[in-house]
SERO-4910 file (N, C-alpha, C, O; in steps of 0.05 Angstrom, whole numbers):
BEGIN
 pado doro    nc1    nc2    nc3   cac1   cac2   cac3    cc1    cc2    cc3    oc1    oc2    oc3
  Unk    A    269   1898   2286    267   1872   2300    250   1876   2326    255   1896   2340
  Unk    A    230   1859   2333    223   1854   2358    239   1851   2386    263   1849   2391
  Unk    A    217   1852   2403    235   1848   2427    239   1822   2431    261   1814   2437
  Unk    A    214   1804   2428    221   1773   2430    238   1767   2430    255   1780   2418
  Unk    A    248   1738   2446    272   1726   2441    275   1707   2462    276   1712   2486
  Unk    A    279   1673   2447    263   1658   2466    294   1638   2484    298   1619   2499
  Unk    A    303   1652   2473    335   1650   2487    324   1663   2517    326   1644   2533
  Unk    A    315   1683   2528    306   1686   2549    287   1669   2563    264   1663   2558
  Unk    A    303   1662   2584    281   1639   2602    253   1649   2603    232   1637   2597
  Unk    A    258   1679   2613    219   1682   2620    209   1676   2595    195   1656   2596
  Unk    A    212   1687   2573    198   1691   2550    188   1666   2537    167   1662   2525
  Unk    A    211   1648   2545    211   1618   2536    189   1599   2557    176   1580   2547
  Unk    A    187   1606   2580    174   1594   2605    151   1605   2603    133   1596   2617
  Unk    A    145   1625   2588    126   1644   2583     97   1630   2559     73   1624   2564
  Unk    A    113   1629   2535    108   1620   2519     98   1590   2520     77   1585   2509
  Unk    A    112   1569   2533    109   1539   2531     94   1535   2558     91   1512   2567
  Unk    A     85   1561   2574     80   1551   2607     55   1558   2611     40   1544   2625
  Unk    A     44   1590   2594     29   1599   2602      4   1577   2612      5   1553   2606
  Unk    A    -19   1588   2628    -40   1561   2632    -61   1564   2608    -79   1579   2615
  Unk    A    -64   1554   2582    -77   1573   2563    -68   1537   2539    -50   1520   2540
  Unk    A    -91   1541   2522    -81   1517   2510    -75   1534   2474    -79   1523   2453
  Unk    A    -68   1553   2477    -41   1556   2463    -13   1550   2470      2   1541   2452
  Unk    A     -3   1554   2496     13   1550   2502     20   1521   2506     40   1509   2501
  Unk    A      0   1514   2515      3   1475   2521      6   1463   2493     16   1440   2490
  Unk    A     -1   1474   2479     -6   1464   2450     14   1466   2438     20   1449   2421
  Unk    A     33   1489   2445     63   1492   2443     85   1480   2449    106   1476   2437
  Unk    A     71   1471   2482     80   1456   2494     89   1431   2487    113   1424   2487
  Unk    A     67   1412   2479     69   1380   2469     83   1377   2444     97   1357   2438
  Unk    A     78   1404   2425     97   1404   2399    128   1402   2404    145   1390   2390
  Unk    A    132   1417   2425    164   1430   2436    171   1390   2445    189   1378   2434
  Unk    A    159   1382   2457    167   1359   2480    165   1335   2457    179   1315   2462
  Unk    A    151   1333   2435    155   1312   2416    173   1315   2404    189   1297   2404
  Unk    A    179   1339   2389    205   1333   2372    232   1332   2391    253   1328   2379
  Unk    A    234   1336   2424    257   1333   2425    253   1311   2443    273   1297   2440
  Unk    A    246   1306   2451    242   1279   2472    233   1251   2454    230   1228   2463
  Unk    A    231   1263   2425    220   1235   2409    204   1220   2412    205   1199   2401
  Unk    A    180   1227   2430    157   1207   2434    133   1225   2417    138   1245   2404
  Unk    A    106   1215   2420     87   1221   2418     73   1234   2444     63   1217   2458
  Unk    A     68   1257   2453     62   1273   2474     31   1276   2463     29   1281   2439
  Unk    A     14   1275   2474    -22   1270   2480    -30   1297   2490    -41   1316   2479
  Unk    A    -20   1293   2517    -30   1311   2541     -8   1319   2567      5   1308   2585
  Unk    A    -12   1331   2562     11   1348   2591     -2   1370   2609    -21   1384   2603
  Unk    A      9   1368   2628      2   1389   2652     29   1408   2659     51   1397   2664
  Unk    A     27   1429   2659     51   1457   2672     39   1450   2709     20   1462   2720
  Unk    A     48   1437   2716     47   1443   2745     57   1466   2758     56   1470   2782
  Unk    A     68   1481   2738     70   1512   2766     69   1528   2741     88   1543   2736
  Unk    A     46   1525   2723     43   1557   2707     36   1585   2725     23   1605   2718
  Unk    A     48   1580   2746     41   1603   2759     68   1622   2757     68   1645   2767
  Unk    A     92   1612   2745    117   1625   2748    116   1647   2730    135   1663   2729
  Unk    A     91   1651   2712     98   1676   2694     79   1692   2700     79   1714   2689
  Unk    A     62   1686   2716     40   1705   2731     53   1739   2745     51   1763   2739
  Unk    A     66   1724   2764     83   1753   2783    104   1756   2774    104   1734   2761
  Unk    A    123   1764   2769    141   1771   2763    158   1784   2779    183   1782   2783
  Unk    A    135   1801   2790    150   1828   2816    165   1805   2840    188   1810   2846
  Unk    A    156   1790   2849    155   1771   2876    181   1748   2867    194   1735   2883
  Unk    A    182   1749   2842    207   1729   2839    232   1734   2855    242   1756   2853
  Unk    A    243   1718   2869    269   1724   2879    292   1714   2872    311   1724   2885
  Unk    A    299   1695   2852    314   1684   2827    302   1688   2805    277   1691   2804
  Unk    A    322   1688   2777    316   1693   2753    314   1658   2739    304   1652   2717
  Unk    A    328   1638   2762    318   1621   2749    290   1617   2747    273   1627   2763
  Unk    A    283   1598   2721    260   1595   2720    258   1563   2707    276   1558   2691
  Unk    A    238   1543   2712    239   1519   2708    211   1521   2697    198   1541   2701
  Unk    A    202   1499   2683    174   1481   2669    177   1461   2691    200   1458   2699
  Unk    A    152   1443   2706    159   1425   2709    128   1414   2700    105   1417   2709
  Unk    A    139   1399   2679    113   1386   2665    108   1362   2671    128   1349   2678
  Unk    A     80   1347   2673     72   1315   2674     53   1310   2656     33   1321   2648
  Unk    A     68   1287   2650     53   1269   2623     35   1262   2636     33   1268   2660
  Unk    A      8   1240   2615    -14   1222   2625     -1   1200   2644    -12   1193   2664
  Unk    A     26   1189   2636     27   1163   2654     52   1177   2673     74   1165   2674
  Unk    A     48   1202   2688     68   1226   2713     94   1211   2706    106   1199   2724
  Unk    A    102   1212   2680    127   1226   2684    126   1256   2681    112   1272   2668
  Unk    A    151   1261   2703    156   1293   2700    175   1301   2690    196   1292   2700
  Unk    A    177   1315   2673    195   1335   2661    205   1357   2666    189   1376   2663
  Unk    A    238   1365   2678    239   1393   2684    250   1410   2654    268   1399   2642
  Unk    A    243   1429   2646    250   1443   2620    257   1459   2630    243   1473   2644
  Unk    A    283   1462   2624    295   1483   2629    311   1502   2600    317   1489   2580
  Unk    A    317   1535   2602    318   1542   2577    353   1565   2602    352   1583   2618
  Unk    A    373   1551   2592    390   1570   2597    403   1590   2587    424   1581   2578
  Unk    A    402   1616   2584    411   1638   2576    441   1635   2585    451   1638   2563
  Unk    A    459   1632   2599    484   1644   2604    497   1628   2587    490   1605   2580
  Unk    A    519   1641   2581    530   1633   2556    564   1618   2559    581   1607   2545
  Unk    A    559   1627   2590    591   1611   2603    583   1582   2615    565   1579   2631
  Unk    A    600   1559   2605    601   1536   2621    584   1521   2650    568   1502   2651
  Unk    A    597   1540   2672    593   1547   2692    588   1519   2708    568   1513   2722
  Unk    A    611   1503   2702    597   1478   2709    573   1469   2709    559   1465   2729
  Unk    A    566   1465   2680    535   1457   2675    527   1424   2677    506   1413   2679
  Unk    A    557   1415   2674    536   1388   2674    533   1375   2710    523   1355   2719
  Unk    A    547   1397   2725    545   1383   2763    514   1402   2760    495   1386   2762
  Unk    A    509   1418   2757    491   1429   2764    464   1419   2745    442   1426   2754
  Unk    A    465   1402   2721    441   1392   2705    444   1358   2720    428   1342   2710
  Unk    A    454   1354   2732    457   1325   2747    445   1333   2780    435   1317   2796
  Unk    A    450   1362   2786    431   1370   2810    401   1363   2806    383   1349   2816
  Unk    A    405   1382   2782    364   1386   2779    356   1356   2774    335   1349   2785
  Unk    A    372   1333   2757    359   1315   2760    355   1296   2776    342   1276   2770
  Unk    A    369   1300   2803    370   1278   2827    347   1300   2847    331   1290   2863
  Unk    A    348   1324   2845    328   1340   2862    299   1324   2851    284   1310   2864
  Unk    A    297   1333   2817    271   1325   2813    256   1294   2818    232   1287   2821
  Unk    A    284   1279   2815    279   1248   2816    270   1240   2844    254   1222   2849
  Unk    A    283   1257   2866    287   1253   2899    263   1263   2906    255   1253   2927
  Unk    A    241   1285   2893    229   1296   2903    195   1283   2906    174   1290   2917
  Unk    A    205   1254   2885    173   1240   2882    160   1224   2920    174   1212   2936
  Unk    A    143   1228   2923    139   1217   2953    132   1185   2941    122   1175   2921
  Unk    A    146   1176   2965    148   1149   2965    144   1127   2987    142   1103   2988
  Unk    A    143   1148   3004    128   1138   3038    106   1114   3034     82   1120   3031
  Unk    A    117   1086   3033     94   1072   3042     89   1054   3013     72   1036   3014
  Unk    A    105   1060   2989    111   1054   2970    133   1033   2963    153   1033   2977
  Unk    A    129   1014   2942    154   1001   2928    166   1017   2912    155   1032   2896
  Unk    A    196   1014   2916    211   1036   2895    205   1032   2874    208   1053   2861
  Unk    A    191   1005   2851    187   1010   2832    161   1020   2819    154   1016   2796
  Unk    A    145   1036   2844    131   1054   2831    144   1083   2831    129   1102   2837
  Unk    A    164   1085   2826    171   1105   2820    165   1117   2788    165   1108   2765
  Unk    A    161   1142   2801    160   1155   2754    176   1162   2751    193   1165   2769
  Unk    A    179   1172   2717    199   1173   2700    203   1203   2707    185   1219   2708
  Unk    A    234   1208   2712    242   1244   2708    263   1246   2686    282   1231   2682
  Unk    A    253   1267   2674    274   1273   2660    269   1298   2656    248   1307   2648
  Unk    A    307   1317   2664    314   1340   2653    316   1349   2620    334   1337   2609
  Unk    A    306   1359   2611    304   1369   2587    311   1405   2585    295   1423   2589
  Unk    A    341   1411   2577    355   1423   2584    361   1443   2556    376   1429   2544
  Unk    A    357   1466   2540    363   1482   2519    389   1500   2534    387   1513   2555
  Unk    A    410   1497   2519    435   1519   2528    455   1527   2500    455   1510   2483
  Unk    A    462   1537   2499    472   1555   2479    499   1551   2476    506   1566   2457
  Unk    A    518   1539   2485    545   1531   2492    553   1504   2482    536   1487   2486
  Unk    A    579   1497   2469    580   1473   2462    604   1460   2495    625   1467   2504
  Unk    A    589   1444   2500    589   1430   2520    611   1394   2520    632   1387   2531
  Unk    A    591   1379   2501    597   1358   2503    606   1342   2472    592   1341   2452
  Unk    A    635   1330   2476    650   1330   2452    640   1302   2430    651   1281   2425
  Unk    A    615   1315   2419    607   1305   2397    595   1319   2378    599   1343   2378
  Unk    A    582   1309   2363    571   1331   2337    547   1325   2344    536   1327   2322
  Unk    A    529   1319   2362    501   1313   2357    491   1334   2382    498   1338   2405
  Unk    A    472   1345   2364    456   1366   2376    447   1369   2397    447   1389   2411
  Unk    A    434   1338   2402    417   1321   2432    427   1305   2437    435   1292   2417
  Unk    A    433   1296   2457    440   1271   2473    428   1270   2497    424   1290   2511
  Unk    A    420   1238   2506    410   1232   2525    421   1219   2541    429   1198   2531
  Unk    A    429   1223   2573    447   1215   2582    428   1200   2616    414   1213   2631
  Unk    A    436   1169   2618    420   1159   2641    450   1138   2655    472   1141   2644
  Unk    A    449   1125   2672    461   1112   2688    483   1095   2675    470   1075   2670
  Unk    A    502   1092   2668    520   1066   2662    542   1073   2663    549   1096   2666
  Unk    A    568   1040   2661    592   1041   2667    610   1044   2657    608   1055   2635
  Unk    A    631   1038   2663    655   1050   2641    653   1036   2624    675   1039   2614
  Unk    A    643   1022   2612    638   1005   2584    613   1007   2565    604    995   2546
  Unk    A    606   1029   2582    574   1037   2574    545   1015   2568    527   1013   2551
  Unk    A    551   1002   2595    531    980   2598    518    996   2619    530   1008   2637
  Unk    A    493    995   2617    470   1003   2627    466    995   2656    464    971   2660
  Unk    A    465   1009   2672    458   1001   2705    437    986   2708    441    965   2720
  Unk    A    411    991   2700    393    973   2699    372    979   2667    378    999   2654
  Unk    A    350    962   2656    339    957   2640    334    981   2625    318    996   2636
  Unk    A    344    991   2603    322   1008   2586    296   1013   2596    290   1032   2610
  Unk    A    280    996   2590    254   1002   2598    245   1016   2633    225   1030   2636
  Unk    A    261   1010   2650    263   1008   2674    277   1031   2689    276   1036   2713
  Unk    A    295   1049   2663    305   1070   2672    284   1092   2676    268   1102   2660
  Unk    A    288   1098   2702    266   1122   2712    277   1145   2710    261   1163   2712
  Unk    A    307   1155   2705    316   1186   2714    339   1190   2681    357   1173   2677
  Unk    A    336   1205   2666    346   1208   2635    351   1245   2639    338   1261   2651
  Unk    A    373   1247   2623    382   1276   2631    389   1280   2596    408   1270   2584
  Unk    A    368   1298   2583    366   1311   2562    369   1337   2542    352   1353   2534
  Unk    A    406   1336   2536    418   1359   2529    411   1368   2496    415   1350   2479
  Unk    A    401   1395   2486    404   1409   2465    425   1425   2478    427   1432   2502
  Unk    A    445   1429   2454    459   1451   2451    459   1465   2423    470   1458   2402
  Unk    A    445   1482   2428    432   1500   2406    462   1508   2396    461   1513   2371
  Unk    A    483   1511   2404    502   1527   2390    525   1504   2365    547   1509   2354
  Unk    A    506   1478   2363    519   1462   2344    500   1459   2319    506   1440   2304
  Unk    A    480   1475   2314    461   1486   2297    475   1495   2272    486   1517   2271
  Unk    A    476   1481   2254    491   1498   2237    466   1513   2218    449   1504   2203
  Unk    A    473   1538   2226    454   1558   2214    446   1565   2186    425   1574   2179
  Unk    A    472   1558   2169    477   1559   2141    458   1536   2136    438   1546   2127
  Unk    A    456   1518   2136    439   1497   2127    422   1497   2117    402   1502   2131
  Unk    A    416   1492   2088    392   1499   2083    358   1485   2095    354   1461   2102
  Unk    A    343   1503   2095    326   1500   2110    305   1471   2093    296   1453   2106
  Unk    A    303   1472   2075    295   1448   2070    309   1418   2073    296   1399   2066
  Unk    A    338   1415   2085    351   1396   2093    355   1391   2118    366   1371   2128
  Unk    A    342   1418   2134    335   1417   2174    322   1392   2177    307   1385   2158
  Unk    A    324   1376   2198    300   1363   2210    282   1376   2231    285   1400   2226
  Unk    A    266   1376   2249    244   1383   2254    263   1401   2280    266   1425   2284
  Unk    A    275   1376   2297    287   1396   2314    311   1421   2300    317   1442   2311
  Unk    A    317   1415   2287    346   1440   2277    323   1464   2269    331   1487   2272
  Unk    A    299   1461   2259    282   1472   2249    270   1497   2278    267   1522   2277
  Unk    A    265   1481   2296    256   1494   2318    277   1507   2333    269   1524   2348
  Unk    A    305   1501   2332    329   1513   2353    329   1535   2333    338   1558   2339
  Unk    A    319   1529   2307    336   1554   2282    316   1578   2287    321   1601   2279
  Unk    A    291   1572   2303    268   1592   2302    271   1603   2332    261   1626   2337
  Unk    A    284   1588   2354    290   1599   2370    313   1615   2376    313   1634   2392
  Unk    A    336   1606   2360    354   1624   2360    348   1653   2349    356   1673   2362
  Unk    A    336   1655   2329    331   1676   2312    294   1687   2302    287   1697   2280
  Unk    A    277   1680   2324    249   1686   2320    249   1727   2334    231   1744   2332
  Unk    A    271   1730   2346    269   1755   2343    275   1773   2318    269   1797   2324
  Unk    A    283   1772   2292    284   1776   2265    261   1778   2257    256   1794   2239
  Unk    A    241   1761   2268    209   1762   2247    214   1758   2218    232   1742   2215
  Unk    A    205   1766   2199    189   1767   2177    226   1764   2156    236   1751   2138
  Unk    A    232   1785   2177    269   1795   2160    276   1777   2157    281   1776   2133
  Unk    A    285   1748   2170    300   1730   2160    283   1708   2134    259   1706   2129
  Unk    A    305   1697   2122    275   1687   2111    267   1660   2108    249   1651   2095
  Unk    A    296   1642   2131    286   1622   2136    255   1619   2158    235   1605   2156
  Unk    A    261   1640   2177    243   1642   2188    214   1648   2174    193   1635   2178
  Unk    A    215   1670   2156    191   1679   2136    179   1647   2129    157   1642   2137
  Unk    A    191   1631   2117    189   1611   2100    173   1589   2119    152   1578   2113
  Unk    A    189   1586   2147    174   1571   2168    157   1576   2175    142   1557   2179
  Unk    A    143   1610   2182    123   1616   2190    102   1609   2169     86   1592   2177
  Unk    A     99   1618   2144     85   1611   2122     88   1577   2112     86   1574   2087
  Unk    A     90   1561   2123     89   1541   2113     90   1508   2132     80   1486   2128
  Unk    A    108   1522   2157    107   1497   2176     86   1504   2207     89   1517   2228
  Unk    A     70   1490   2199     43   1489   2228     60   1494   2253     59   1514   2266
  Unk    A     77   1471   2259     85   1480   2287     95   1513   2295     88   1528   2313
  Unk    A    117   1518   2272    118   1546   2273    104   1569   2275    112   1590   2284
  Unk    A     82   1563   2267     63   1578   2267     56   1585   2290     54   1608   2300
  Unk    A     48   1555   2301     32   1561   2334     50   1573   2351     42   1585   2371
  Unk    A     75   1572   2345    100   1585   2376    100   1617   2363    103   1636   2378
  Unk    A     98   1620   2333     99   1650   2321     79   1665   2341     80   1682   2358
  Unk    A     56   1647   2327     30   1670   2355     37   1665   2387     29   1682   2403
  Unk    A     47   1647   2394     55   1650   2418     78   1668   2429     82   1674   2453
  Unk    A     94   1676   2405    113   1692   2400    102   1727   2403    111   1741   2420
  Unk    A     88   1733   2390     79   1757   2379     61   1768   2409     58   1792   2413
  Unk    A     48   1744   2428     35   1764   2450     59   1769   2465     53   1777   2488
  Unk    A     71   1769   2464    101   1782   2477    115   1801   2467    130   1811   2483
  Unk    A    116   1812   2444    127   1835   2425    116   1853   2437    131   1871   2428
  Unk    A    100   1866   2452     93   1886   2454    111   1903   2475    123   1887   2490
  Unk    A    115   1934   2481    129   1950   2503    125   1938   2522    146   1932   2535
  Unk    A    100   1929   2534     93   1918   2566    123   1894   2567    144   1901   2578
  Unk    A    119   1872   2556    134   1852   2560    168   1865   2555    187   1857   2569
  Unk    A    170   1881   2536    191   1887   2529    210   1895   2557    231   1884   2554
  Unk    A    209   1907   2576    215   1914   2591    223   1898   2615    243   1901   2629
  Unk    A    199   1877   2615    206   1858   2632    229   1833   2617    246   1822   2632
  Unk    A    227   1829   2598    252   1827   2580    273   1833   2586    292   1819   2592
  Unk    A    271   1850   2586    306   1863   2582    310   1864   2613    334   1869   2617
  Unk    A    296   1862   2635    294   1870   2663    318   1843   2667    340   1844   2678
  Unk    A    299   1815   2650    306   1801   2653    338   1790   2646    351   1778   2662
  Unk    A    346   1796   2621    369   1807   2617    389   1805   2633    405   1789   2640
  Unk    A    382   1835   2636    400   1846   2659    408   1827   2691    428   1826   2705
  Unk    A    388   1819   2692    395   1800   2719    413   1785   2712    433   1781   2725
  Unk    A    406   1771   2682    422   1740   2677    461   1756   2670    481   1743   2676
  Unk    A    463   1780   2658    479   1789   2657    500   1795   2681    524   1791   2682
  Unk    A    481   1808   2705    495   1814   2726    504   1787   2736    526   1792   2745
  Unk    A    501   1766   2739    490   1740   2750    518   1730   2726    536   1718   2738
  Unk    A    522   1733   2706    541   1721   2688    569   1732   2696    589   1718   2695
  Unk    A    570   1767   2709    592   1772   2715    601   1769   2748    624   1774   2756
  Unk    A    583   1763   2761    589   1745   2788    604   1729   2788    623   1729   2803
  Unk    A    597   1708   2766    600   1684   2755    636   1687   2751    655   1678   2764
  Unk    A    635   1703   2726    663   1708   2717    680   1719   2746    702   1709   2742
  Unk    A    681   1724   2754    687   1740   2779    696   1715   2798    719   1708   2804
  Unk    A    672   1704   2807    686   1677   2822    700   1648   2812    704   1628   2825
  Unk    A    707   1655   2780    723   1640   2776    749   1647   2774    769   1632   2774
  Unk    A    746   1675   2774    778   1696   2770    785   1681   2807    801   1665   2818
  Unk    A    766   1696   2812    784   1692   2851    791   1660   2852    810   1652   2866
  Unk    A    778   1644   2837    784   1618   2843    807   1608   2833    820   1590   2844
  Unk    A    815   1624   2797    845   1621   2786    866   1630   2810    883   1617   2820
  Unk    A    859   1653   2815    883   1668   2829    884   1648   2851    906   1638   2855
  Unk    A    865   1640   2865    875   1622   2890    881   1607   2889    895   1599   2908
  Unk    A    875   1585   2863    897   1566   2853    925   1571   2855    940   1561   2872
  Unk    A    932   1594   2831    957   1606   2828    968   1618   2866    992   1615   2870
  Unk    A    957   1627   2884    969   1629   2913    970   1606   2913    994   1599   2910
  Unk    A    953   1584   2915    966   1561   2928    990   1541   2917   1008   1533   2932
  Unk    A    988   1535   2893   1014   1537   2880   1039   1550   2876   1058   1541   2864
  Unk    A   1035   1576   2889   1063   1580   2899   1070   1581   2928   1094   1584   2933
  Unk    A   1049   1578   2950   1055   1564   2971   1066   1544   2969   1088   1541   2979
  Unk    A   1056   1528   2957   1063   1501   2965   1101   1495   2951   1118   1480   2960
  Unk    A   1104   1515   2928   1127   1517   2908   1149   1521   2935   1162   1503   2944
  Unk    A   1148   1557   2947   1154   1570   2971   1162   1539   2985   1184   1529   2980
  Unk    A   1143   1526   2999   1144   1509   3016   1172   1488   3013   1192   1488   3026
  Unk    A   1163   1471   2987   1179   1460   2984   1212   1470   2971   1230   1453   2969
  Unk    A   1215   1496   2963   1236   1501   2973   1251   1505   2996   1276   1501   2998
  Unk    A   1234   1514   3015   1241   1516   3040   1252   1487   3045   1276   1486   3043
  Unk    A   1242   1466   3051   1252   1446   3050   1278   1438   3035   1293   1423   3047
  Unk    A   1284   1447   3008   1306   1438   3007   1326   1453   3011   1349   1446   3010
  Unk    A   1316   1480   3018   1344   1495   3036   1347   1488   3059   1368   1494   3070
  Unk    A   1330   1475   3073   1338   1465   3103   1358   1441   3109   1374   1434   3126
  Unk    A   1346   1430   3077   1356   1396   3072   1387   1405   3071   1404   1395   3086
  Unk    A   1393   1425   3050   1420   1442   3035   1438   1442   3064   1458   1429   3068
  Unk    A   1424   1463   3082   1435   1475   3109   1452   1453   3124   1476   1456   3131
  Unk    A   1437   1427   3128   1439   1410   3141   1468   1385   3130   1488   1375   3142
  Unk    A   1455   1385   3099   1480   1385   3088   1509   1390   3089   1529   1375   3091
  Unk    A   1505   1422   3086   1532   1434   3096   1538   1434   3125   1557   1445   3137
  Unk    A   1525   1424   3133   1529   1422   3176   1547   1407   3170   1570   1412   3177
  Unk    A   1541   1385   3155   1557   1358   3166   1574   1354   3145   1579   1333   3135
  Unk    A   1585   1380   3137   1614   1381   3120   1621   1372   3094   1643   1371   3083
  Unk    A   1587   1364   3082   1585   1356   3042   1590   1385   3029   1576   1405   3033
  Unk    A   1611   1381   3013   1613   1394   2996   1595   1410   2980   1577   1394   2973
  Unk    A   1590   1434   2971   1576   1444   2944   1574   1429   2930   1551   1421   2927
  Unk    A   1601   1414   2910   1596   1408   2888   1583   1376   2890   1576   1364   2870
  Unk    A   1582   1360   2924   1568   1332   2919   1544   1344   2930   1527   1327   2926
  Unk    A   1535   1363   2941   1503   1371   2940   1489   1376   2909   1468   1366   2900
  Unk    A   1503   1392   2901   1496   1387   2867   1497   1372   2858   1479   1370   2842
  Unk    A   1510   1354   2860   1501   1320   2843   1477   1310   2854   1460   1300   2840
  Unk    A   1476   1314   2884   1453   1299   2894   1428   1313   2895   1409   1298   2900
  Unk    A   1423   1334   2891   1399   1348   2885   1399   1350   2854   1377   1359   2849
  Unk    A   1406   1349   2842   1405   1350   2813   1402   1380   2806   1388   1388   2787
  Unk    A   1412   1394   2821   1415   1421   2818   1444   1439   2812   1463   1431   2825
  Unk    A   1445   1452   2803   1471   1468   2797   1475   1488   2819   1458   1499   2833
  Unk    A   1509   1489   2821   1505   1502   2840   1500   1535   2850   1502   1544   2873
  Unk    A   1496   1546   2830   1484   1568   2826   1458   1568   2841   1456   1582   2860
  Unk    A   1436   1553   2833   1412   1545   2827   1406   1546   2862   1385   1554   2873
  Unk    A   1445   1528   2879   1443   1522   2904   1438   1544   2929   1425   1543   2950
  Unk    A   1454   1563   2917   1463   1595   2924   1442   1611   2923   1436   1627   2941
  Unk    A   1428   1606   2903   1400   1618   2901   1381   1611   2928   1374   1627   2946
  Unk    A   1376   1585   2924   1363   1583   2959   1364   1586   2977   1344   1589   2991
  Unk    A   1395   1589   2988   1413   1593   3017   1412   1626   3011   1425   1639   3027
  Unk    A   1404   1636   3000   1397   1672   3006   1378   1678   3014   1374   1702   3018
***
């Protein structure tokens, strides 16, 4: 097997970003079948993220693409494989990217279209459909304002509702492309993949865009990459442990607390000469249970 593997952001940011019209060409293929339009022409406004590598100081890595009529697109390709509160943080990127158009001097309704366009590996959201597109409305799922008129759309694949078994002549175009991204590090060995490369064009063009990355050079920075998202995953796990456990402290503070209270209540009780057995009726406690607190 290769080193490829487009489950890795760089490799993926790499491939659909480079400034090179193979990659753009990759590009518009990738953004039609999942965005469902007809894509012309696009621009990578920062194909510069796969240039240095050394100078990066996060492993995130974003596309932020613009159509002919600027809408922008952020593409994002997430490797971690935990939750991690993904949908507060995919409702970040899309009010950052939406917030970030200048508008000084402008009517709000020249605003352009953003939309997050998001690949993650995790089943997330409780339906069976692969993609969903998610924009403004209310609890009755009436629309905040016009279809046509909606400027900000937040666009989930979850590659891990792929059913893999499927035969490949009953894929549609996208199951076809998540199936080549899950598994284009296999090459030739699998043989849905064999079958795609030999026969479906789009595959083709991401194969060769695939293959200038197989080599040791990239391999390294690969796995470099990896490793960050790895270290970065057990952080992750880590501050949700401290965050269980401090749940669990504060829930027995507060448990602590309110017993304290009803041993004071108990104390006060017996000041004023109530019996054990009518404090047990009135706390709904046994009086065992009572004895237990007053120690």
């Amino acid at each position: 097997m290769r080193s490829a593997n487009l489950l890795n952001d760089f490799a993926f940011k790499y491939v659909f970003g480079e400034d090179c019209k193979e990659a753009n060409d990759a590009l518009k293929s990738l953004l039609t079948v999942f965005l469902e339009r007809k894509v012309n022409h696009v621009v990578v406004k920062n194909s510069e993220i796969v240039k240095d590598f050394s100078k990066m100081k996060s492993p995130r890595l974003d596309l932020l693409v613009e159509f002919d009529d600027q809408t922008t697109v952020d593409l994002e390709m997430q490797l971690r494989q935990t939750k991690d509160n993904l949908p507060i943080r995919f409702s970040y990127y899309l009010a950052r990217l939406h917030g970030s158009q200048e508008l000084e001097g402008k009517y709000y309704g020249e605003l352009k279209e953003t939309i997050v366009l998001v690949f993650f590996n995790v089943n997330l959201i409780d339906n069976h459909r692969m993609c969903n597109t998610f924009t403004l409305r209310n609890e009755e799922g009436l629309s905040f304002v016009e279809e046509s008129q909606d400027r900000m759309k937040l666009r989930t694949v979850e590659m891990a509702k792929l059913d893999v078994d499927k035969p490949l002549e009953d894929m549609n175009e996208q199951e076809k492309m998540i199936y080549y991204f899950l598994n284009c590090h296999k090459g030739m060995d699998d043989s849905k993949i064999k079958v795609m490369i030999e026969s479906d064009g789009v595959i083709q063009m991401l194969e060769k865009r695939v293959e200038t990355i197989s080599d040791d050079g990239w391999k390294k920075i690969i796995e470099d990459f990896r490793k960050l998202h790895e270290n970065e995953e057990r952080m992750e796990r880590q501050l949700e442990l401290e965050e269980a456990h401090k749940q669990v402290e504060d829930a027995n503070k507060q448990v602590e607390q309110k017993n304290q209270e009803i041993k004071q209540m108990i104390q006060l009780m017996l000041t004023n000469g109530m019996s054990l057995e009518f404090i047990s009726e009135s706390l709904s406690k046994s009086e065992d249970e009572i004895r237990d607190l007053l120690r």
